[in-house]
LOGUDREN-63979 format. One record per residue: x, y, z of N, C-alpha, C in turn; chain; residue in three letters; residue number from 1. Coordinates in Angstrom, 1 decimal. Layout:
% residues N
(site (X Y Z) (X Y Z) (X Y Z) 'A' 'ALA' NUM)
...
% end
This chain:
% residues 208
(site (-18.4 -7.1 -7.8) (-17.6 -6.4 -6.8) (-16.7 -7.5 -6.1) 'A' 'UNK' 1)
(site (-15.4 -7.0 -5.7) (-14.9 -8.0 -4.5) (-14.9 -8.1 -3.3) 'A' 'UNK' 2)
(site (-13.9 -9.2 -2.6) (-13.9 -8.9 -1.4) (-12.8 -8.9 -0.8) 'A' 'UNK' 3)
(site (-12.6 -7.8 -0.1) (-11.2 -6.6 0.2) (-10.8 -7.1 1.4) 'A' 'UNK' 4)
(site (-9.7 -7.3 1.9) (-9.0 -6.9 3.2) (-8.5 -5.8 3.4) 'A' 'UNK' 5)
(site (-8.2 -5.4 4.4) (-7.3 -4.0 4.1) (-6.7 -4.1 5.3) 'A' 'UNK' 6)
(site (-5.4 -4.2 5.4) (-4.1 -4.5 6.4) (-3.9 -2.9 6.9) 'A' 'UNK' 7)
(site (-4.1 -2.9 8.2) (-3.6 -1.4 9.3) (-4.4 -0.4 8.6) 'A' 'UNK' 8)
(site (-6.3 -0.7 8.9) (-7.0 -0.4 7.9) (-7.9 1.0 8.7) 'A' 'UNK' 9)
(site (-6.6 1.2 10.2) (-7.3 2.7 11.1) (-6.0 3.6 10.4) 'A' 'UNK' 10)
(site (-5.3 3.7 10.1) (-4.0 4.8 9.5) (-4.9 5.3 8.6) 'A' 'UNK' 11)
(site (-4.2 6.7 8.3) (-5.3 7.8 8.0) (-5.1 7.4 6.2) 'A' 'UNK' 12)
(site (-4.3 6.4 6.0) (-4.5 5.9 4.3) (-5.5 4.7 4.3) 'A' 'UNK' 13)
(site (-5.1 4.3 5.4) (-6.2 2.4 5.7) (-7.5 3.1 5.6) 'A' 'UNK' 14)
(site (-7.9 4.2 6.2) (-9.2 4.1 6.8) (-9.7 4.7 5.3) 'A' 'UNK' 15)
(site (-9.2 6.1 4.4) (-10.0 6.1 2.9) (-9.8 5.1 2.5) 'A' 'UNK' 16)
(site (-8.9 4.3 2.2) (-9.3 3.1 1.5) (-10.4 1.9 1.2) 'A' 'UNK' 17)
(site (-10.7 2.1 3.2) (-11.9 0.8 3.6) (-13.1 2.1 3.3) 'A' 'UNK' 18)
(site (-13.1 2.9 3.3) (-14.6 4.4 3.2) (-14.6 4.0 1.5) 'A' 'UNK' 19)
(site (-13.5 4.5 0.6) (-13.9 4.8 -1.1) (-14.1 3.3 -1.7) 'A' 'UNK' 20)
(site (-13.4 1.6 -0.5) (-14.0 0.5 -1.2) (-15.6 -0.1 -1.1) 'A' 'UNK' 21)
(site (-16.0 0.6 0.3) (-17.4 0.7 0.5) (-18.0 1.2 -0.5) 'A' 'UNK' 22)
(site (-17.8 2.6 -0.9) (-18.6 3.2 -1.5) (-18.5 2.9 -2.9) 'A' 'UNK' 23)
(site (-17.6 1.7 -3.2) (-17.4 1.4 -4.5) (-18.6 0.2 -5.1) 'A' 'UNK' 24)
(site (-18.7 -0.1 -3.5) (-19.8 -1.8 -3.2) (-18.9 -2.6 -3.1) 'A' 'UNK' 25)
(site (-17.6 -2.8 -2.8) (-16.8 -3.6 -2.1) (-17.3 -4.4 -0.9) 'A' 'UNK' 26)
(site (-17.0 -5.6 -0.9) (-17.4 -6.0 0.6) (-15.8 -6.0 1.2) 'A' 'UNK' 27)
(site (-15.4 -5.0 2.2) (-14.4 -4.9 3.2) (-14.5 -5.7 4.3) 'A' 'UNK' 28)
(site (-13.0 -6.3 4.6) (-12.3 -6.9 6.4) (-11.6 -5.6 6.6) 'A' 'UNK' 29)
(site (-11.7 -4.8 7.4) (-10.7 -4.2 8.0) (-10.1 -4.6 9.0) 'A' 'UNK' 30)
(site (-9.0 -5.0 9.2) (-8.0 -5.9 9.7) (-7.3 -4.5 10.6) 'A' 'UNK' 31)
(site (-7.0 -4.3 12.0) (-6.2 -3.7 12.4) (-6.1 -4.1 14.4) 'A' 'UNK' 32)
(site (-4.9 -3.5 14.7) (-4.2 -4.1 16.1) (-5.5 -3.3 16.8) 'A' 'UNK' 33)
(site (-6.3 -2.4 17.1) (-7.1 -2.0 17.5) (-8.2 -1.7 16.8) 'A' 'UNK' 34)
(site (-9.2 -2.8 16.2) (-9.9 -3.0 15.4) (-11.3 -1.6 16.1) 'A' 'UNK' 35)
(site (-11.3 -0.9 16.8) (-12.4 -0.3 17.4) (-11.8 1.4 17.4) 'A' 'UNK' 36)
(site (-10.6 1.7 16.7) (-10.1 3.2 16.5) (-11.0 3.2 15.3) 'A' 'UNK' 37)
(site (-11.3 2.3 14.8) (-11.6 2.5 12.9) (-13.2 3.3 13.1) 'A' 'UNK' 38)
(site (-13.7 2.9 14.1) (-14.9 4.2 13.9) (-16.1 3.7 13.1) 'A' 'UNK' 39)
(site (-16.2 3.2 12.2) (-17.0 3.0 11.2) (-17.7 1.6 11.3) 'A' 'UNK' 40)
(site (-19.2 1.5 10.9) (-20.4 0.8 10.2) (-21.0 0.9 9.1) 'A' 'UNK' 41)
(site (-21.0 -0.5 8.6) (-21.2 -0.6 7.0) (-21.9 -2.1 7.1) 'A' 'UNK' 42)
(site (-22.7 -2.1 6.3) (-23.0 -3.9 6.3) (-22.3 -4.8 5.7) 'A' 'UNK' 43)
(site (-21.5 -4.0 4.4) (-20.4 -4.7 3.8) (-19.2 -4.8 4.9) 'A' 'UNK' 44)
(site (-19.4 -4.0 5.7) (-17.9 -3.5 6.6) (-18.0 -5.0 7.7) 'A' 'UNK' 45)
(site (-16.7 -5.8 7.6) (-16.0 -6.5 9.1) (-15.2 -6.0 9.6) 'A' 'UNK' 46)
(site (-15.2 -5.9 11.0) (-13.8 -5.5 11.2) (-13.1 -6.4 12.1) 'A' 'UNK' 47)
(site (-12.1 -6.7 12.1) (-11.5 -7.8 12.8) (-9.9 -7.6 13.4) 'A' 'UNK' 48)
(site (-9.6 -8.0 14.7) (-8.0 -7.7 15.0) (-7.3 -8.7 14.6) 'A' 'UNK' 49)
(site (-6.0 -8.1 14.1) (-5.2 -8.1 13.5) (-3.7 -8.1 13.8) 'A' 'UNK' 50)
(site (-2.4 -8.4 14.0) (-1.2 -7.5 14.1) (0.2 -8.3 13.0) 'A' 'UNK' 51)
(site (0.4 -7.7 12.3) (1.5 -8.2 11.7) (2.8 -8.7 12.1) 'A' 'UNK' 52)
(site (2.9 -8.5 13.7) (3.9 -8.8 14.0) (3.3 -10.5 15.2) 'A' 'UNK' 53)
(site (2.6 -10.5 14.8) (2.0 -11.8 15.2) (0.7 -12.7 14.2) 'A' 'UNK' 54)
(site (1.8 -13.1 13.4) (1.5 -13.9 12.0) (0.4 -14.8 12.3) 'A' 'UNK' 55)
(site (0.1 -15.5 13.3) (-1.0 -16.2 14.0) (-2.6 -15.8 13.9) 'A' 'UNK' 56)
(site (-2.1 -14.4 14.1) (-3.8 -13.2 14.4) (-3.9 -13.1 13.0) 'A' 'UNK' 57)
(site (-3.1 -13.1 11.8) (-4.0 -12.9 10.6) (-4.4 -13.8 10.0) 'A' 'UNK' 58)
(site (-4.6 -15.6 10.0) (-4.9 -16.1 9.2) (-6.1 -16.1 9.2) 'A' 'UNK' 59)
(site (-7.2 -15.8 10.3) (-8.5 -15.6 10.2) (-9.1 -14.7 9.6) 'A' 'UNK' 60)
(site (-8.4 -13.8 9.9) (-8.7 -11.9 9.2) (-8.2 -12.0 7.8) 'A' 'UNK' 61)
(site (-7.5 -12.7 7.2) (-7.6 -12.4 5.9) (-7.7 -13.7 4.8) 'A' 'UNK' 62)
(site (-8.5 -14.9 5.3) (-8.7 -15.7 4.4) (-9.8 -15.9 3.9) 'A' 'UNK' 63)
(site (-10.1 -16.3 2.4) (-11.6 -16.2 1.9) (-11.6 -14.9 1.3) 'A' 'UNK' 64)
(site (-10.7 -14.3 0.5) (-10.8 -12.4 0.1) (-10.1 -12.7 -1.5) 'A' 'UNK' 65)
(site (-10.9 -11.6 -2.2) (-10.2 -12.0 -3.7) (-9.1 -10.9 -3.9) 'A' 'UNK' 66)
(site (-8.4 -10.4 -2.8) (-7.9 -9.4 -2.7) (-7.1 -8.8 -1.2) 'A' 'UNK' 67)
(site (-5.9 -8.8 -1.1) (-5.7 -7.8 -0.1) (-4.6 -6.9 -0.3) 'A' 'UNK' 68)
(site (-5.1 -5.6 0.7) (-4.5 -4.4 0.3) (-3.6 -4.4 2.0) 'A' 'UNK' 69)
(site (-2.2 -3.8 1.8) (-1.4 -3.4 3.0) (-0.9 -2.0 3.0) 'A' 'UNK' 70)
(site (-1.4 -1.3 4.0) (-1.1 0.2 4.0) (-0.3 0.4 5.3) 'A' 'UNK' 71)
(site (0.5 -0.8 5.4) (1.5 -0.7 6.6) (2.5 0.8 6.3) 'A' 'UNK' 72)
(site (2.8 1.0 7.2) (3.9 2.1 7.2) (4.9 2.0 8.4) 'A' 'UNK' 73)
(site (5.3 2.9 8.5) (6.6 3.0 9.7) (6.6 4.9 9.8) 'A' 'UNK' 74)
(site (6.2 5.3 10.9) (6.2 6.7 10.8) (7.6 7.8 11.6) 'A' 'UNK' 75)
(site (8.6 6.7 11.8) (9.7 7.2 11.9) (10.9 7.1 11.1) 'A' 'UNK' 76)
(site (11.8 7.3 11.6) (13.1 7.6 10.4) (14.2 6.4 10.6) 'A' 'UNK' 77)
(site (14.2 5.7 11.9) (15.1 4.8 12.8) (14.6 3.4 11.5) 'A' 'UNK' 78)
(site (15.6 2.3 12.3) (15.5 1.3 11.6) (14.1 0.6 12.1) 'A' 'UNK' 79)
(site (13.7 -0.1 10.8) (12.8 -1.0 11.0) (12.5 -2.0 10.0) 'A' 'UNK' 80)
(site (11.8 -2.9 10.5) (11.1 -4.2 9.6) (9.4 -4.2 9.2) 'A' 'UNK' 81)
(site (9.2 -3.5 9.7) (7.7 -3.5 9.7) (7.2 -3.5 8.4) 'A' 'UNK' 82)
(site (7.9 -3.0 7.3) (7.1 -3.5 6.4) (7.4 -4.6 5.6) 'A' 'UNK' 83)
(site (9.2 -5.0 5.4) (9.5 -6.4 5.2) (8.7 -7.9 6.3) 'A' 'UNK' 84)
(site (9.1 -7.6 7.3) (8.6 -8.7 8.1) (6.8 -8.6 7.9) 'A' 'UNK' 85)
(site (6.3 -7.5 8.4) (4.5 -7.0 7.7) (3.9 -8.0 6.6) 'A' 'UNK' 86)
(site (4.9 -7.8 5.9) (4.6 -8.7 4.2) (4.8 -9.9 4.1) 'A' 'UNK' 87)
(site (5.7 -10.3 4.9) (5.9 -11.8 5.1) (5.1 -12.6 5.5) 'A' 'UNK' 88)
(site (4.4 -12.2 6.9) (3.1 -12.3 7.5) (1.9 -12.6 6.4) 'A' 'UNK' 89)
(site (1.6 -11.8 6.0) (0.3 -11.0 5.3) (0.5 -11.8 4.2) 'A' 'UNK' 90)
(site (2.0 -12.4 3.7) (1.7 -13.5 2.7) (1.4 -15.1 3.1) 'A' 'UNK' 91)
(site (1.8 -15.0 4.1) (2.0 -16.4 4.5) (0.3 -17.0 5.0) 'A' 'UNK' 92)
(site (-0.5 -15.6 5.6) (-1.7 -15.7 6.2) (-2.9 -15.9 5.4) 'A' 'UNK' 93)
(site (-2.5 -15.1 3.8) (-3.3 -15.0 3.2) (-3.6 -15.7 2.1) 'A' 'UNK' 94)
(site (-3.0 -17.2 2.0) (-3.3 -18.7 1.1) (-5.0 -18.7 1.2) 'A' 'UNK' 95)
(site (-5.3 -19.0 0.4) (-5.0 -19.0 -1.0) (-5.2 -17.8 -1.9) 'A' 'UNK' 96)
(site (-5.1 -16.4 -1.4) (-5.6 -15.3 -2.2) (-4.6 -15.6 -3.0) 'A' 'UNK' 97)
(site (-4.5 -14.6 -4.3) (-3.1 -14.6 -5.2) (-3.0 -12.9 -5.2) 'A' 'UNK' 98)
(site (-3.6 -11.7 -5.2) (-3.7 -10.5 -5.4) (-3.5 -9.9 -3.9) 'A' 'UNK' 99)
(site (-2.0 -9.4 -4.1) (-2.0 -8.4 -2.9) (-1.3 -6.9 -3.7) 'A' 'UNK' 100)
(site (-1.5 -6.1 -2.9) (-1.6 -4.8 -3.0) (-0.8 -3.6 -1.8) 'A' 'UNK' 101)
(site (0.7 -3.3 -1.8) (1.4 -3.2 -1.2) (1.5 -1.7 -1.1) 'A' 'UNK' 102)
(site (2.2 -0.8 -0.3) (1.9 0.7 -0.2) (3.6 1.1 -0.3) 'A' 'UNK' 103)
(site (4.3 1.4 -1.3) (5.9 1.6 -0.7) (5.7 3.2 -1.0) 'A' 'UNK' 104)
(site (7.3 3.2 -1.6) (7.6 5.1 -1.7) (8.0 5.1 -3.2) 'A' 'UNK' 105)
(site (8.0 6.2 -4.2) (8.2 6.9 -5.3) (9.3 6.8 -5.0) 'A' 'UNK' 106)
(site (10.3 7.2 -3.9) (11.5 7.7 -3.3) (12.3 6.7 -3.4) 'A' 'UNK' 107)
(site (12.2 5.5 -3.6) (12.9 3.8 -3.9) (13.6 4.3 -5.3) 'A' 'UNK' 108)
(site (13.2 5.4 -6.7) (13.7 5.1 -7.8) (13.7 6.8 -8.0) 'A' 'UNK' 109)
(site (14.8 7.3 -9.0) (15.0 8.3 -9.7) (14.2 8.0 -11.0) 'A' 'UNK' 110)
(site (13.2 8.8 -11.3) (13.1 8.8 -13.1) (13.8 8.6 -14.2) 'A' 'UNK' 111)
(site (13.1 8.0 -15.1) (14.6 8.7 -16.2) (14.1 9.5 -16.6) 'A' 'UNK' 112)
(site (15.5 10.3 -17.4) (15.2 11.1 -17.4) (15.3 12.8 -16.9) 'A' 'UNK' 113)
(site (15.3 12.8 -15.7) (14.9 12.8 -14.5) (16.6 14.4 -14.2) 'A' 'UNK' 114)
(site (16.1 15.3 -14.2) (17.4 16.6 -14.3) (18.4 16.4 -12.9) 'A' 'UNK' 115)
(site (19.4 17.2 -13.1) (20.2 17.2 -12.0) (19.2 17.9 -10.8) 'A' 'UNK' 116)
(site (18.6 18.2 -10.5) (18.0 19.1 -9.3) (16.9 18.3 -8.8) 'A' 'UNK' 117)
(site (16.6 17.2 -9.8) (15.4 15.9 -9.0) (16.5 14.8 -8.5) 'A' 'UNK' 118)
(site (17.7 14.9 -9.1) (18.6 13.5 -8.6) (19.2 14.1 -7.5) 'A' 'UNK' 119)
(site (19.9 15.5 -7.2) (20.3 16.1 -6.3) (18.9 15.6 -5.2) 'A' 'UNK' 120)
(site (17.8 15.7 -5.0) (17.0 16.1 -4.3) (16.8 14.7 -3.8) 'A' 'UNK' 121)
(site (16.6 13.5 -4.6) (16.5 12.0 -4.5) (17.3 11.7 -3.6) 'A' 'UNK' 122)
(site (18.8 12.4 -3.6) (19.8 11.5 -2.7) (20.1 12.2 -1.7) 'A' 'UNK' 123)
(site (19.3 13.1 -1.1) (19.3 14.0 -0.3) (17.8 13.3 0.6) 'A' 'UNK' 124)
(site (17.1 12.9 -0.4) (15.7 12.0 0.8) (16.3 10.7 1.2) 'A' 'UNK' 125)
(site (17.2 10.0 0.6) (17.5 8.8 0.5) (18.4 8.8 1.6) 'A' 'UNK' 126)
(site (19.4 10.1 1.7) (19.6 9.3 3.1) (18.8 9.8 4.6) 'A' 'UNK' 127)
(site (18.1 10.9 4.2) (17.0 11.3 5.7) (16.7 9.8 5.6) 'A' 'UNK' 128)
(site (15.8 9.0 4.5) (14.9 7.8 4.7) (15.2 6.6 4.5) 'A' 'UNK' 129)
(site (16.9 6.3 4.5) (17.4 5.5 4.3) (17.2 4.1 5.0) 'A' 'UNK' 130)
(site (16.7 4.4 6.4) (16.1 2.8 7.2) (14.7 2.6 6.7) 'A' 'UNK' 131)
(site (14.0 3.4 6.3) (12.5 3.3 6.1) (12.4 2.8 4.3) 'A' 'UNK' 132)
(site (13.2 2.8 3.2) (13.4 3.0 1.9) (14.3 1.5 2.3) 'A' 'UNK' 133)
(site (15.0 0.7 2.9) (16.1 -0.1 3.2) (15.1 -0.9 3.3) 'A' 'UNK' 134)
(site (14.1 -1.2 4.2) (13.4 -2.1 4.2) (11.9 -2.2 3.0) 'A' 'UNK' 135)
(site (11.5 -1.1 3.1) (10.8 -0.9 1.4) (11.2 -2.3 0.5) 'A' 'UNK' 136)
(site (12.4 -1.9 0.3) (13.6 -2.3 -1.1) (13.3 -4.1 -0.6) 'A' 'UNK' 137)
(site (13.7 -4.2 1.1) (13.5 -5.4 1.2) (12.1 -6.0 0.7) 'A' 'UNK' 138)
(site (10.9 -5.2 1.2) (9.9 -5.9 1.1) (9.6 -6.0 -0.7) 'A' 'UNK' 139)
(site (10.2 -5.2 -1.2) (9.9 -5.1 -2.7) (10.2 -6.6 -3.1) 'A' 'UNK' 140)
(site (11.8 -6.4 -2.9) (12.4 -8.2 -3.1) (11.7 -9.3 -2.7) 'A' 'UNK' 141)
(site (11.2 -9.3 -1.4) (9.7 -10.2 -0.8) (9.3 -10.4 -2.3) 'A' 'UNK' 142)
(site (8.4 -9.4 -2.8) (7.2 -9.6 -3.2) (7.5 -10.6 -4.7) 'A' 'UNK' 143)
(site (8.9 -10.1 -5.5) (9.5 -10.5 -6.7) (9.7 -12.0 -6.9) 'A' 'UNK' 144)
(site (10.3 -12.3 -4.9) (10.4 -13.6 -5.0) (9.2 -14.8 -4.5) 'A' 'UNK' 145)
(site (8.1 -14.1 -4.4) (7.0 -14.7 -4.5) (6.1 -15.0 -5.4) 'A' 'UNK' 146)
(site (5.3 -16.3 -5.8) (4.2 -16.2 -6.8) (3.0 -15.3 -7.2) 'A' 'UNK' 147)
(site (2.7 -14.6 -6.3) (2.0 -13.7 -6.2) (1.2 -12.8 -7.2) 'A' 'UNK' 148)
(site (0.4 -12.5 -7.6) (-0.1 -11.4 -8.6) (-0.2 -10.0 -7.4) 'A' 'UNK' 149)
(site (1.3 -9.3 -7.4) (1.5 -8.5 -6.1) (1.5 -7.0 -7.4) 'A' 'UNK' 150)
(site (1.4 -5.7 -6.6) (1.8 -4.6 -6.9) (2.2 -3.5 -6.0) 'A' 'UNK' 151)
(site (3.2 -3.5 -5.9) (3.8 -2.5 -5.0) (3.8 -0.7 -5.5) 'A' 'UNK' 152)
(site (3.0 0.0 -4.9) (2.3 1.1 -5.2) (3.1 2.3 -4.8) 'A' 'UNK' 153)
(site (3.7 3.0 -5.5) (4.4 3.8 -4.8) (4.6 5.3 -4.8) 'A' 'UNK' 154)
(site (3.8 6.1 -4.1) (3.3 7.4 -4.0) (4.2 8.1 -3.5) 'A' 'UNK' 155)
(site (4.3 9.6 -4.0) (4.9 10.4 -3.7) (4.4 11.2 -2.1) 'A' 'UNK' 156)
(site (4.8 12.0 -2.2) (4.8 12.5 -0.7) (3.3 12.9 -0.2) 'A' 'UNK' 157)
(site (3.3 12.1 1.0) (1.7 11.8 1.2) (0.9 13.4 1.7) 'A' 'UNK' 158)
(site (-0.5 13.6 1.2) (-0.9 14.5 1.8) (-2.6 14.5 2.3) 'A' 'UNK' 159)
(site (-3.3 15.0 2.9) (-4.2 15.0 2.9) (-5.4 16.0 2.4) 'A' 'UNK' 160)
(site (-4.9 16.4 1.1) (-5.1 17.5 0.4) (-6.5 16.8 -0.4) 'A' 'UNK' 161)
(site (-7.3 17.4 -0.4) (-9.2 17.1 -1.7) (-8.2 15.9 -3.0) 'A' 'UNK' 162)
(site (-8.6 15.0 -2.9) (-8.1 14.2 -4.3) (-8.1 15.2 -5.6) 'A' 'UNK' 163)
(site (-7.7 15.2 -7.0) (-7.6 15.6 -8.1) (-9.0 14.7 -9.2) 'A' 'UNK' 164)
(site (-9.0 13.8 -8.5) (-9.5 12.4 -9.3) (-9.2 12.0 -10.5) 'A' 'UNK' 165)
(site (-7.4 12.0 -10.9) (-7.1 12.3 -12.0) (-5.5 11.7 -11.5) 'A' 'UNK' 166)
(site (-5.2 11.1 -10.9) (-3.8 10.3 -10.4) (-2.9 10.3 -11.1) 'A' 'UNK' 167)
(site (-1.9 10.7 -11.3) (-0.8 10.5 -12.3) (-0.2 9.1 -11.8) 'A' 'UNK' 168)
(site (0.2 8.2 -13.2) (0.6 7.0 -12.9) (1.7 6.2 -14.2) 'A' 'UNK' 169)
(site (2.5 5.8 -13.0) (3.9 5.4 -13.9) (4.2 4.3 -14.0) 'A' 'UNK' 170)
(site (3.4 2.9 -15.0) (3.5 1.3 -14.3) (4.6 1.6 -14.5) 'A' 'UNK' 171)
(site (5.7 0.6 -13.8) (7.0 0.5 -14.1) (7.9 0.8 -13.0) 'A' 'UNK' 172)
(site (6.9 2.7 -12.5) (7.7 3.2 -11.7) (9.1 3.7 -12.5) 'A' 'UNK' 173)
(site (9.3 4.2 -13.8) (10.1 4.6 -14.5) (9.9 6.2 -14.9) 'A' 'UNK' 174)
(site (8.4 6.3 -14.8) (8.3 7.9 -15.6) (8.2 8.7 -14.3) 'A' 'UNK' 175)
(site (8.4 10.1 -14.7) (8.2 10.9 -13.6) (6.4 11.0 -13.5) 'A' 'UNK' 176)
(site (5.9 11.6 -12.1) (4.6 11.6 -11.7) (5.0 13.1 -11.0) 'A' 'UNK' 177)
(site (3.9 13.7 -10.2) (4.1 14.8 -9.2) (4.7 14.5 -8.7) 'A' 'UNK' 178)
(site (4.6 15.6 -7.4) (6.1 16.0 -5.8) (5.0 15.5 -4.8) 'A' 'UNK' 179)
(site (3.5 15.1 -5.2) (3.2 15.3 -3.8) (2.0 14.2 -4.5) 'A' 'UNK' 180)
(site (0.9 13.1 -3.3) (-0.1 12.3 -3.6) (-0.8 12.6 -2.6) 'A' 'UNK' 181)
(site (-2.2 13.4 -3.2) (-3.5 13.2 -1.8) (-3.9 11.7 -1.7) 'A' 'UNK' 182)
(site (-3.7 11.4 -0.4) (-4.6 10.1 0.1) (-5.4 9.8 -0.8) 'A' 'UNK' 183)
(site (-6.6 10.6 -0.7) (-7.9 10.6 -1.6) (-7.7 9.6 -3.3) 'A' 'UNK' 184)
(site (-6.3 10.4 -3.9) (-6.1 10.0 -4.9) (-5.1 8.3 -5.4) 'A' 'UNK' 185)
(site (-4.5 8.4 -4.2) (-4.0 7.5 -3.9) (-4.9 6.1 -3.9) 'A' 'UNK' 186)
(site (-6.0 6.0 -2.9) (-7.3 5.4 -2.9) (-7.7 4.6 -4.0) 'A' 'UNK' 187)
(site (-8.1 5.9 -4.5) (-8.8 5.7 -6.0) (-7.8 5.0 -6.8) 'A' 'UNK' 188)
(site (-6.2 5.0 -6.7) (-5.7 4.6 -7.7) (-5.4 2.9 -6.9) 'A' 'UNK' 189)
(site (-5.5 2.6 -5.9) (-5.5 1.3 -5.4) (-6.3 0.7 -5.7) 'A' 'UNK' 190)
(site (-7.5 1.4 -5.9) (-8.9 0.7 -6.0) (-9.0 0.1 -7.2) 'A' 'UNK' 191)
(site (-9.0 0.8 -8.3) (-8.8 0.9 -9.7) (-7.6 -0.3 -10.4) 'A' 'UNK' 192)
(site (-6.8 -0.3 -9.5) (-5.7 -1.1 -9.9) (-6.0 -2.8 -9.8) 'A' 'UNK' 193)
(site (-6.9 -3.1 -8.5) (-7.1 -4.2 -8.1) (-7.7 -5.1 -9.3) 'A' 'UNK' 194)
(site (-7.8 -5.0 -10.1) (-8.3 -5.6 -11.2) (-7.8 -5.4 -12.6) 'A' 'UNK' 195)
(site (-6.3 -4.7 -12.4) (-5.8 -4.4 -13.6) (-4.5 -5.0 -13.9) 'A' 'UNK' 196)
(site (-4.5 -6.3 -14.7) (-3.7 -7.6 -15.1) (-2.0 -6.9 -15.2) 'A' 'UNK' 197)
(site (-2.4 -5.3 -15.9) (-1.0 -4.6 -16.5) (-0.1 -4.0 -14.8) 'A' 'UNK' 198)
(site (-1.4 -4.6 -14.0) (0.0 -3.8 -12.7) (0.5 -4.9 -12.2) 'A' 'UNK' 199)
(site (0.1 -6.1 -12.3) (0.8 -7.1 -12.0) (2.0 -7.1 -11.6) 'A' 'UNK' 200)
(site (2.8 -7.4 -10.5) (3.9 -8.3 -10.6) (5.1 -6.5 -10.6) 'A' 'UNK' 201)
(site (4.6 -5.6 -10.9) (5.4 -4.1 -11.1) (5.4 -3.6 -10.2) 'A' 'UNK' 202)
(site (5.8 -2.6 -9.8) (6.4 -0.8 -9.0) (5.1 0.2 -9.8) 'A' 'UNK' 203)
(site (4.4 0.6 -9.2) (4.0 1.9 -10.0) (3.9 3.0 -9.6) 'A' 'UNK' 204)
(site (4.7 3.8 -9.8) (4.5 5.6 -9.2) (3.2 5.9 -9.2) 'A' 'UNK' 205)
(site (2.8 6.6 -8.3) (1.6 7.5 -8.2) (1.8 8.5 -7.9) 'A' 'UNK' 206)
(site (1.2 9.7 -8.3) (0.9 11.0 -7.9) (-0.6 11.6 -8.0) 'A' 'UNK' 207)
(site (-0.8 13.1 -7.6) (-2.0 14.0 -8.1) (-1.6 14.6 -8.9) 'A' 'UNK' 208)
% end
């Protein structure tokens, strides 16, 4: 088993993630700005503060880990950095890990393939989410221009719907996947991935 970080690890994606890597026998850091919302005791479980916007507070919280996962987000529509600048941090902090594990959007790429009434619909989210998909794109670029054994994960429209346990998944981020990703499933496909050479360095769609 490894040993996990998990960046903004109280958001209602952070927090299954640090629960289903427990229960995997992971030994978790949950790393977050209010390390005491997260609720939870585990023996494998640390929890430690964190803030990405002060690159200083994570070199403690995430060094010594064969693995870190960022489930930063931005839950508005206005401009932001949070998850370009977020990554920048979170790489700079986390020498000498090499495996990080990044949370973007399905919404960054059209399928191929892909009919007039999903491309209609693409450039219709693209501009509602155009600040939040603008920096995405940034942090993607981050990750491409780093050494990194990185995978930028990128799920369709988030829900908190019972997992499928059965994830639809697109390395490449080229094939179509579902309209919609339970958390739950989402998880599981983060989890699963951390050890899999072929996501390396890619984009991969996710769905249920």
């Amino acid at each position: 088993m490894s040993s996990i970080a998990v960046v903004a690890a109280t958001g209602r994606t952070g927090r299954i993630i640090v629960e289903r890597a427990l229960a995997a026998g992971h030994a978790v850091t949950a790393v977050a700005r209010n390390p005491l919302a997260l609720g939870l005791r585990h023996p494998r479980l640390t929890v430690k503060e964190g803030d990405v916007l002060n690159p200083s507070s994570l070199r403690d919280a995430l060094t010594g880990h064969d693995a870190v996962i960022s489930t930063l987000g931005s839950s508005g529509l206005g401009a932001t950095t949070v998850y370009s600048e977020g990554t920048a941090a979170i790489i700079s902090a986390m020498a000498p890990t090499r495996r990080l594990i990044v949370l973007s959007s399905a919404g960054l790429a059209v399928p191929d393939g892909a009919g007039l009434g999903t491309r209609f619909l693409s450039g219709v989210l693209k501009r509602i989410m155009r600040h939040p998909y603008a920096d995405m794109a940034r942090m993607e670029r981050l990750l491409t221009g780093s050494d990194l054994d990185w995978t930028a994960v990128r799920p369709t429209r988030l829900t908190d719907d019972p997992g499928t346990g059965r994830p639809r998944v697109s390395i490449g981020a080229t094939g179509a996947v579902g309209s919609h990703t339970a958390r739950a499933d989402l998880a599981a496909y983060v989890l699963a991935a951390l050890d899999d050479p072929a996501t390396h360095r890619v984009p991969v769609a996710v769905s249920s």
